[in-house]
N, C-alpha and C positions, 0 to 999 in steps of 0.2 A: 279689071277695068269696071267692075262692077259698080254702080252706084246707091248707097243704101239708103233708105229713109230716115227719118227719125224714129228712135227708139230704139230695142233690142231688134237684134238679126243674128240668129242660131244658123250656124252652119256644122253638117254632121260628114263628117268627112271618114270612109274609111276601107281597108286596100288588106286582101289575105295575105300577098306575098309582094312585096317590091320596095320602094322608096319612093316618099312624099315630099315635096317643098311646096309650103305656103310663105308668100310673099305680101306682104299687110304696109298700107302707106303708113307713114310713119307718123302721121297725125293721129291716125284711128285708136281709139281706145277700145284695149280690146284684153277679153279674157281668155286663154285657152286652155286647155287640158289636153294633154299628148300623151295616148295609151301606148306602149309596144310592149309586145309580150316576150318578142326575143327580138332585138335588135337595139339602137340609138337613138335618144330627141339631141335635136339637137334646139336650146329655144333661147332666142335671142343671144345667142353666143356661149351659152351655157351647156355644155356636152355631157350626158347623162349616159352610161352604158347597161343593159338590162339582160340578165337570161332567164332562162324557164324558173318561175318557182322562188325569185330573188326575195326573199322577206326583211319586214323592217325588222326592230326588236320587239316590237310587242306580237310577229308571228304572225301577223297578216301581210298576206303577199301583195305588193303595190307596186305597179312598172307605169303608175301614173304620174308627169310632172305639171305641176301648174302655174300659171302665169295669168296675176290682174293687174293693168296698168295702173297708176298712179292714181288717176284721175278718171277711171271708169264710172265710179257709182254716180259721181255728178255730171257726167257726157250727158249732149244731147241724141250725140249716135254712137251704139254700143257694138259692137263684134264678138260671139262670142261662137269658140272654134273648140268643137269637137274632135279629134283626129284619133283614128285607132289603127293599127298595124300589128299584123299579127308574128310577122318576119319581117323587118326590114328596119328603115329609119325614117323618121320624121324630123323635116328642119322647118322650124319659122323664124325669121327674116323683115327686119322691117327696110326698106327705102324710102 
């Protein structure tokens, strides 16, 4: 129910052990990056599964998924959502 200003607004969100739901109105334009080091994002309907040490091809390890709206860079109000979990899941969700 928060209400944001104009401009950018960083939220850093982040949990050693458990499970996350972020819920973002669906108007908001908004960027995130969802780190888990051993568990699931789940972001905008798109389910990603992660364990210890998962690497791309070129051999650096990345359990990061990202997401920028459409129409972010031209927003007048920005959201941009940090989330890290070290064990567990993270879901984001718009209504």
């Amino acid at each position: 129910t928060a209400l944001l200003e104009e401009g950018e607004t960083t939220m850093n969100i982040s949990c050693w052990v458990g499970d996350m739901t972020l819920i973002i109105p669906d108007e908001m334009e908004t960027e995130v990056y969802a780190n888990v080091n051993i568990g699931s994002v789940e972001l905008f309907g798109t389910h990603k599964e992660f364990t210890k040490g998962a690497k791309k091809s070129s051999g650096i390890t990345s359990n990061t998924v990202h997401y920028k709206s459409d129409n972010f860079d031209t927003a007048d109000k920005k959201l941009i959502i940090k989330a890290n979990v070290n064990i567990g899941e993270i879901t984001v969700k718009k209504v």
